[in-house]
N, C-alpha and C positions, 0 to 999 in steps of 0.2 A: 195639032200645033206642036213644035218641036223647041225644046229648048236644050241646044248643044253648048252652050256657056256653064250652064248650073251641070249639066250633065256631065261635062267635066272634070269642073270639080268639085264635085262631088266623088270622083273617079281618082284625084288628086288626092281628097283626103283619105280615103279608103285607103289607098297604096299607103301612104305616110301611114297609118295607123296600124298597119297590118306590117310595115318592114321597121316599126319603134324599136323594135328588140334589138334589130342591126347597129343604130345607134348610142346606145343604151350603155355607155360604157365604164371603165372604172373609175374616167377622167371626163369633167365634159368637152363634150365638144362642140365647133358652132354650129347653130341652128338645131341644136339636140332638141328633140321633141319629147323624150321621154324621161322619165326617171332610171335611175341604173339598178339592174339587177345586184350589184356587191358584191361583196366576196366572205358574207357570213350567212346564217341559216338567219338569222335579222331582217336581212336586207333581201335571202331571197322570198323567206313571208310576204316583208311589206310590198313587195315587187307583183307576186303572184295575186293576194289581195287585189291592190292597184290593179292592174290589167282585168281582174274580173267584172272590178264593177267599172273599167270604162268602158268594158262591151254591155253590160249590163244599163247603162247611158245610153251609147250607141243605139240599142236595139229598140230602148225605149225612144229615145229626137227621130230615129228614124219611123218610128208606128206612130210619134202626133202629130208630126210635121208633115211626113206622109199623110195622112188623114185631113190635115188642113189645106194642104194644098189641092190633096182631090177636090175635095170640099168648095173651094174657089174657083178651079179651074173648070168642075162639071157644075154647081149652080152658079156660073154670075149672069147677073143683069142679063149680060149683052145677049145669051141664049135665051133671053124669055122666063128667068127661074123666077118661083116665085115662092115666097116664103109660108111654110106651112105656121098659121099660129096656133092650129091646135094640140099641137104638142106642145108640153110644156114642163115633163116629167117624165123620168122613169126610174124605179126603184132600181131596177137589176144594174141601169147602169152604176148606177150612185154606189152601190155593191161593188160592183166591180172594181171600179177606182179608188176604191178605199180599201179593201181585200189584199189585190196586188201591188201596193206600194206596205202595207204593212208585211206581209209575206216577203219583200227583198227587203226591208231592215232588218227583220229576224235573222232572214237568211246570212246577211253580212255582218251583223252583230257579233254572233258566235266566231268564227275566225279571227274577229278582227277581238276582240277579248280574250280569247286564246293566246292568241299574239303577244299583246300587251302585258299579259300575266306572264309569259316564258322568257319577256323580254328584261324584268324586272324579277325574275326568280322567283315566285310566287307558285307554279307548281312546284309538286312534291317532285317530279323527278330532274330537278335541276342538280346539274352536276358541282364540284365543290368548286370554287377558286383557287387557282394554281400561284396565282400572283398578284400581288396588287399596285399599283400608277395611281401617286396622286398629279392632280393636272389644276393648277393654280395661274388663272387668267390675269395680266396685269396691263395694263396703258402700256407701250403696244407690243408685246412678247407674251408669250406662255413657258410656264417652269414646270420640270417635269421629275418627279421626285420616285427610286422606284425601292419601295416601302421594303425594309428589311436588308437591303442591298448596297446600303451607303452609297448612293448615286442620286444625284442628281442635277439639272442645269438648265439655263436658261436656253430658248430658244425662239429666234429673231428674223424677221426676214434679212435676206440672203444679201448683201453687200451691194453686188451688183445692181442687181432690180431695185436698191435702195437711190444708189446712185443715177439710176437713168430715170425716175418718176421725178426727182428731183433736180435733175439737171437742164434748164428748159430749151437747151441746144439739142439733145438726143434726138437724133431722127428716126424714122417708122424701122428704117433697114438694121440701126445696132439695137430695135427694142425686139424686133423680129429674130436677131439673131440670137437672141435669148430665151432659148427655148420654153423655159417656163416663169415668163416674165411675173415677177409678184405673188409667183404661186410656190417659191424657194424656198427655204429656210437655211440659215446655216448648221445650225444642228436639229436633224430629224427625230422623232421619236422613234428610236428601236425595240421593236419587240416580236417574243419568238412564235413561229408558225403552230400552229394546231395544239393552242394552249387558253384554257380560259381563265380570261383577266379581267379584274373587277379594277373600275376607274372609280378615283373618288375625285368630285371635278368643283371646284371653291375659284374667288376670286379675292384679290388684295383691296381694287380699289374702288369699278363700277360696276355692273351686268354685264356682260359677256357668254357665249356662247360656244362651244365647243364641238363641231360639225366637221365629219369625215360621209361625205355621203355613200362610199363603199361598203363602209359597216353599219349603215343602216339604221343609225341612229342619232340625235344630236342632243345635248345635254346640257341646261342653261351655270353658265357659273356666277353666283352669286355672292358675295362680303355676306362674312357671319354663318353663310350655311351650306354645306357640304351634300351636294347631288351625288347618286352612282348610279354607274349602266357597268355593263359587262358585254363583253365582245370575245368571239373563238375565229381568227380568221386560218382557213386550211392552206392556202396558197401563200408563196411569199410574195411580194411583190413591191411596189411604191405605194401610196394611196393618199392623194390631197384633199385637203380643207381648208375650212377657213372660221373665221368670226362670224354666226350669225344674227349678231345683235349690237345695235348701233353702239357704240360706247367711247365714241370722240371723234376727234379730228381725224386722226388718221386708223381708224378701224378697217378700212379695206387694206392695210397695209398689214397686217398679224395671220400670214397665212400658216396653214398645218400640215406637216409630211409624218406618215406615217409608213416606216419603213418593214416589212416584215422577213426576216430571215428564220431558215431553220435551225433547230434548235442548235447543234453544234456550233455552227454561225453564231447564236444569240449568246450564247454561251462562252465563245471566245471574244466576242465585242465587251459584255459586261464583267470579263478581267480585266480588258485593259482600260477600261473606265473609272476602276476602283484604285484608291489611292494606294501610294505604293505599302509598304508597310514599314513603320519606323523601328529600326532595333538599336536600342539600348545599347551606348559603351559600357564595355567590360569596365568596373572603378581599375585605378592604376594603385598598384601596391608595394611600395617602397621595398627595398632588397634589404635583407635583415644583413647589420654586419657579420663580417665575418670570426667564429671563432680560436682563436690561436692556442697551437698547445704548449706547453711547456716545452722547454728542451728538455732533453736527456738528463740525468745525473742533477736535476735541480729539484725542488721543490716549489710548488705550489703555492704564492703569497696566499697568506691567512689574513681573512679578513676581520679589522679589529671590530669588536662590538661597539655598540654604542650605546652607553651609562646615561640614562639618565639623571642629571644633578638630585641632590639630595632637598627634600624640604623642611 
């Protein structure tokens, strides 16, 4: 008996699972099936992780599913099968199935705790901080403060994408022609390439969340208490985000750009960011009069003293 339907796709997902990587990118895109590799040593962890144990899935749906299908398709009914009741136990299997599912938590334990300790600075060989970004979540913006550097600003979705979500005449073709409708900002976060930066990530007014899925991480911002993550990205590039945590009315609308240049680049953006610097008027100092000499052949008036009266 042939079954070229399930055969398929079956053939269907195998391809999608095996070309995920293709898609996988530092933006999503549609009908993305996977998570994106990034563009930190974060992000390629959680990536590498991720892809082990969906084969590690994989291998297992395909040995029970397989199995159950045999199982159905060589005993049913209609061939005659018929049920053996004298089985009713086996130790080795019960072994089995209890063995190898303890043996891949082990196994994915350690990586993925590794992980989580390198990601949070908790090994000893974590490097120092170069820099620090506080990141302050508000109803609907985020503020971006870069600690030591007298800089800092709000930043909002982009004008445009403001106006076409709210305009109810917009049609498909000028939301289309906006390349990255709702995912803008007008002022991005800048920060320099191949440097590590510790975020300290707070919120003013509900829970909010602060999510770059490039860097491989996401960070809740909470009123009253201050989160941090660190991130090194080596490449310069764009990198969006967003809000991942409900926080009103318009929370899909608080999106995240995360710009990265090199450092020369980074360098010359956070002079011109910095206020200018105010210098102090010289005070103004009256011109002392002038003094006159004497003419020639005269003398010098004497000046008379002055007597105090008698008592």
């Amino acid at each position: 008996m042939k079954f070229p339907r399930i055969t398929q796709f079956m053939a269907l997902i195998m391809s999608l699972l095996a070309s995920s990587a293709v898609f996988a990118q530092t933006e999503p895109v549609k009908w993305q099936l996977n998570m994106t590799p990034g563009v930190t040593a974060t992000s390629a962890n959680a990536y590498d992780a991720h892809m082990i144990m969906l084969w590690v899935c994989v291998i297992i749906g395909i040995l029970v599913f397989g199995a159950m299908a045999y199982a159905m398709i060589k005993f049913r009914h209609s061939k005659g099968a018929v049920a053996d009741t004298s089985f009713v136990h086996s130790t080795k299997l019960e072994l089995i199935w209890t063995i190898v599912p303890i043996l891949i938590l082990i196994g994915s334990a350690y990586p993925a705790t590794k992980m989580v300790m390198a990601q949070y600075g908790a090994d000893h060989g974590a490097e120092k901080d170069e820099m620090v970004i506080k990141v302050t979540g508000y109803q609907w913006m985020w503020r971006y403060e870069y600690v030591g550097e007298g800089v800092d600003f709000i930043s909002r979705m982009d004008r445009k994408s403001d106006d076409l979500r709210q305009n109810l005449a917009s049609t498909q073709a000028e939301i289309a022609d906006h390349t990255h409708y709702l995912r803008e900002v007008d002022k991005p976060l800048v920060i320099p390439a191949d440097t590590r930066i510790r975020f300290v990530i707070t919120a003013d007014d509900v829970i909010h969340s602060w999510w770059v899925p490039a860097l491989g991480w996401k960070q809740d911002a909470i009123p009253g208490i201050v989160n941090d993550a660190w991130t090194k990205v080596a490449e310069p590039g764009i990198y969006r985000g967003v809000c991942a945590e409900l926080c009103g009315k318009d929370h899909g609308f608080m999106p995240i750009v995360v710009q990265v240049l090199p450092k020369a680049e980074y360098q010359a953006w956070l002079a011109q960011q910095k206020p200018a610097p105010v210098v102090e008027a010289a005070p103004v100092v009256a011109p002392a009069e002038p003094v006159v000499a004497p003419e020639a052949g005269t003398e010098a008036p004497i000046a008379t003293p002055v007597v105090a009266p008698a008592t």
